[in-house]
C-alpha positions as a printed Julia matrix, in Angstrom:
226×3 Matrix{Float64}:
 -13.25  -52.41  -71.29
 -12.56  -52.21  -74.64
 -14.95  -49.49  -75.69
 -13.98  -47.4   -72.35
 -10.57  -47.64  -74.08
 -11.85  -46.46  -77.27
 -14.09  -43.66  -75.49
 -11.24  -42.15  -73.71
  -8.73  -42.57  -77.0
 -11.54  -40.92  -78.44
 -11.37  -37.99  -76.09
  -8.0   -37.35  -76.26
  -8.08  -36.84  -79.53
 -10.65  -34.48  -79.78
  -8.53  -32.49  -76.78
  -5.53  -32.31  -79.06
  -7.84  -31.01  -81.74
  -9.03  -27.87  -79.12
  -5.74  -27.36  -77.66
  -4.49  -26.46  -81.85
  -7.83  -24.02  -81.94
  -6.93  -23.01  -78.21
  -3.97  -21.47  -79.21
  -6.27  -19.14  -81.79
  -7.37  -17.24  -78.93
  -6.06  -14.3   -77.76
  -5.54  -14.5   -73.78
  -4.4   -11.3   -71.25
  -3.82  -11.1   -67.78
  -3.94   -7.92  -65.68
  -2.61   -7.65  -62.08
  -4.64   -4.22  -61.15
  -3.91   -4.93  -57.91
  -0.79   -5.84  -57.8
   0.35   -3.0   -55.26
  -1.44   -5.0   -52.79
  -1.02   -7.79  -50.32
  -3.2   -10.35  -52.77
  -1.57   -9.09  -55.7
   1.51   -9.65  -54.42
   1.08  -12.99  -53.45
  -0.79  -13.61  -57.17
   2.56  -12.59  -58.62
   4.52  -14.66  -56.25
   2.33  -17.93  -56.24
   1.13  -18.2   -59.51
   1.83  -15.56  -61.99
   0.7   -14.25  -65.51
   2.55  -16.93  -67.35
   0.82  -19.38  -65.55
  -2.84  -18.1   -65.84
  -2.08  -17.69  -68.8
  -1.22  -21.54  -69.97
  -4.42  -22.3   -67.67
  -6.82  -19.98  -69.58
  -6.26  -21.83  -73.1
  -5.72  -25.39  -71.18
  -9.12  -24.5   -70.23
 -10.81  -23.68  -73.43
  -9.24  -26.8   -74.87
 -10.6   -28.72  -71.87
 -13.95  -27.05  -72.31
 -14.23  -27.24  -76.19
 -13.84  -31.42  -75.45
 -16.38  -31.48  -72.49
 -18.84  -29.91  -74.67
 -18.04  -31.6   -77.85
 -17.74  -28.18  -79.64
 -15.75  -29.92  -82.34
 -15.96  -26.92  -85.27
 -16.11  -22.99  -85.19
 -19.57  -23.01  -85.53
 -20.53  -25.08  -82.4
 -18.43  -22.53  -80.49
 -19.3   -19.04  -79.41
 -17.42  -16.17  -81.3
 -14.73  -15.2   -78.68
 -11.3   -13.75  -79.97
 -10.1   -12.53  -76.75
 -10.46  -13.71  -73.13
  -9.13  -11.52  -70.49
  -8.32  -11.7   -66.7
  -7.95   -9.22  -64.09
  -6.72   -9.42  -60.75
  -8.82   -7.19  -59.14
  -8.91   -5.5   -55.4
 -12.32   -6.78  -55.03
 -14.81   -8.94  -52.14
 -15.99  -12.41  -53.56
 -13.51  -14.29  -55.28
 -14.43  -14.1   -59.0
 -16.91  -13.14  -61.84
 -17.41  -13.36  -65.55
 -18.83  -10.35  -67.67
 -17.96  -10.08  -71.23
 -15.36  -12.23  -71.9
 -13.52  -11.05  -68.64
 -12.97  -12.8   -66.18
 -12.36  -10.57  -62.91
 -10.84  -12.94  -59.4
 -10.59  -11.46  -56.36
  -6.9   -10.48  -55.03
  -8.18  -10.01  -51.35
  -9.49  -14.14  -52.03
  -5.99  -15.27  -53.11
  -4.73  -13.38  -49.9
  -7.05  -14.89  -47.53
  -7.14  -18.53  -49.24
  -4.77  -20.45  -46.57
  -4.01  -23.8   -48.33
  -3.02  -24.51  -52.03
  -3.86  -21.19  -53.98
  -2.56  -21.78  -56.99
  -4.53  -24.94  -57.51
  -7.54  -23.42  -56.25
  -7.46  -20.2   -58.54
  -6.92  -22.68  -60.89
 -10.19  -24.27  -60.36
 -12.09  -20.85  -60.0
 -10.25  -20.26  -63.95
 -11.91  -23.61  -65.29
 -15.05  -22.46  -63.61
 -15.05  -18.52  -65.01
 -14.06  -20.02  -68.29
 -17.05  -22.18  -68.57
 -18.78  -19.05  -68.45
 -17.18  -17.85  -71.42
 -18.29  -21.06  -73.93
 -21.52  -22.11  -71.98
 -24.78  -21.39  -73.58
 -26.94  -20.11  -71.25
 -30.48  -20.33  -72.97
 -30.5   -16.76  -74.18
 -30.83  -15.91  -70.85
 -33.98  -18.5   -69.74
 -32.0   -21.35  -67.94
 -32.09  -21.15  -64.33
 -29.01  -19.59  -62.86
 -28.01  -22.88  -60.85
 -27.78  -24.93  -63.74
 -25.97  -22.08  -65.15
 -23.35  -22.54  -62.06
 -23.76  -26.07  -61.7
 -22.55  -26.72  -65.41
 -19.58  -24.49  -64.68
 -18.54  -26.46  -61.42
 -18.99  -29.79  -63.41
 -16.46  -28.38  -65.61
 -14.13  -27.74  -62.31
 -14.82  -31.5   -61.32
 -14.11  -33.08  -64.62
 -10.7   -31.3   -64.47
  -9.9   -32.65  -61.79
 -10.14  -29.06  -59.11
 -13.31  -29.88  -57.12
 -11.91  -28.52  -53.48
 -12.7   -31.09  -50.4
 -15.33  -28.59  -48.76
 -17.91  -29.3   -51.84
 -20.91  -31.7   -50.71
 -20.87  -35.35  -51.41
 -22.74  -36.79  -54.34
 -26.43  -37.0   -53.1
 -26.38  -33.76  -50.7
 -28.41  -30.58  -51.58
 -32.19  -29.14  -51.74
 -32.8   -29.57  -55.01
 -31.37  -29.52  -58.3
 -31.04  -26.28  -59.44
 -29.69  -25.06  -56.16
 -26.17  -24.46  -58.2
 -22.39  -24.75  -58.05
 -21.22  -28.04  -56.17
 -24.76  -29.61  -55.63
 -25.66  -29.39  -59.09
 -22.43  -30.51  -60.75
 -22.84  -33.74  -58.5
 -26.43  -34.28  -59.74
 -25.0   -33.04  -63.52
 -22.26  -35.67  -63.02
 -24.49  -38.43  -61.86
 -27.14  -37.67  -65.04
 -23.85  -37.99  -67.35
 -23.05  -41.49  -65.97
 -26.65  -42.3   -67.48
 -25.59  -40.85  -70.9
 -22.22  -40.2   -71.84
 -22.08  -36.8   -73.38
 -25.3   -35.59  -71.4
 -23.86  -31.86  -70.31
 -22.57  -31.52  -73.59
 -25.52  -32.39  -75.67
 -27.8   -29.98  -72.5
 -25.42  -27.31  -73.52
 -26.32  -27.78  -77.37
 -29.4   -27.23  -76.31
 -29.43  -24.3   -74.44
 -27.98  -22.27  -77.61
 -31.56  -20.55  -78.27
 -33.55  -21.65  -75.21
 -34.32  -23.32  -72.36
 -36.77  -25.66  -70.84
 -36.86  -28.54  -68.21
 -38.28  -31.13  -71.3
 -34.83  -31.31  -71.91
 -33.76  -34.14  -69.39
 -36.89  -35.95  -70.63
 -35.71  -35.74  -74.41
 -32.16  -36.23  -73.32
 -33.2   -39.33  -70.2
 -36.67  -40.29  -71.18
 -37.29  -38.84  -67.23
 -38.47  -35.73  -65.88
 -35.54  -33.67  -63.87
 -37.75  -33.88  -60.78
 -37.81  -37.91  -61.2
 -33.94  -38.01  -61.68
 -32.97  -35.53  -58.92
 -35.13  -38.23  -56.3
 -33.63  -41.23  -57.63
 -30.14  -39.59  -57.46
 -31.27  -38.84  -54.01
 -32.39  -42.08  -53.24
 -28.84  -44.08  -54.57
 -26.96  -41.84  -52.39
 -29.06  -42.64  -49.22
């Protein structure tokens, strides 16, 4: 109990840290489409203040997650900026901009602005993750981001249950589960995976990182949850 104490003490204080850096970047929101019914009910239900506070909450959140403790663990990113857009989907990331769909916050029926919320924790993953120069497999990519949405505390009730899914890769909710559950193995698993996807990628990571292959964790994971 004590060192759980210590762990989470230990956390908080390295949040504190990223929320003072946090503030060091330079965050915009754009409502594009804010002549229409989505943009409209942006500005009504949640607002550019708002996204705003989120975006750096966010990076200070993510900066912790992935134990990017100093400038030089951290990508170079001055500015993040977000656009409501009159788009289909619900949201993307390209370039340090993160685009979410006004016709989604129209047509999302329940809580919207904690759900947008979540997708913001999600795009801004994006924004810090390293992606392998480019040779990681786009569901870890996606998972990683979504186990940033469930550490916050946004993972929405449709997502799977730990255990559910093809296979490991297969992205967003079923990989953050499986992401999760290899984290409860070794604290500080993403972030030391994310360390090492700076300058590559290769599956011999969860053996250096678990002493197992990812195939043999994905069936025991499968096998607890059955």
């Amino acid at each position: 109990m004590a060192y759980n104490i210590f762990s989470f003490l230990s956390f908080l204080a390295i949040l504190a840290a990223a929320l003072q850096l946090a503030a060091a970047v330079d965050y915009t929101v754009t409502n594009t489409a804010s002549a229409t019914p989505g943009g409209v009910k942006f500005t009504n239900k949640i607002g550019v203040k708002y996204t705003t506070q989120t975006l750096g909450s966010a990076t200070s959140f993510i900066w912790a997650k992935f134990q990017q403790n100093t400038n030089t663990d951290k990508k170079n990113v001055a500015r993040v900026s977000v656009l409501i857009d009159d788009m289909d989907g619900v949201a993307y990331t390209s370039n340090n901009e993160i685009h979410v769909s006004a016709k989604y916050i129209q047509s999302y029926s329940g809580d919207v602005k904690t759900e947008i919320t979540g997708v913001l924790y999600h795009e801004m993953a994006h924004v810090w993750q390293w992606n392998g120069n480019g040779q990681a497999p786009g569901g870890l990519i996606e998972g990683i981001a979504d186990y940033v949405r469930l550490k916050a505390g946004y993972a929405p009730s449709h997502w799977v249950k730990p255990g559910q899914g093809d296979r490991w890769d297969q992205g967003y909710d079923v990989t953050a589960r499986f992401l999760d559950y290899c984290n409860g193995l070794r604290g500080g698993f993403v972030a030391e995976l994310n360390k090492k996807m700076r300058n590559g990628y290769n599956n011999g990571f969860f053996v250096e990182l678990l002493g197992k292959t990812v195939d043999q964790l994905w069936a025991e994971y499968k096998a607890k949850a059955n």
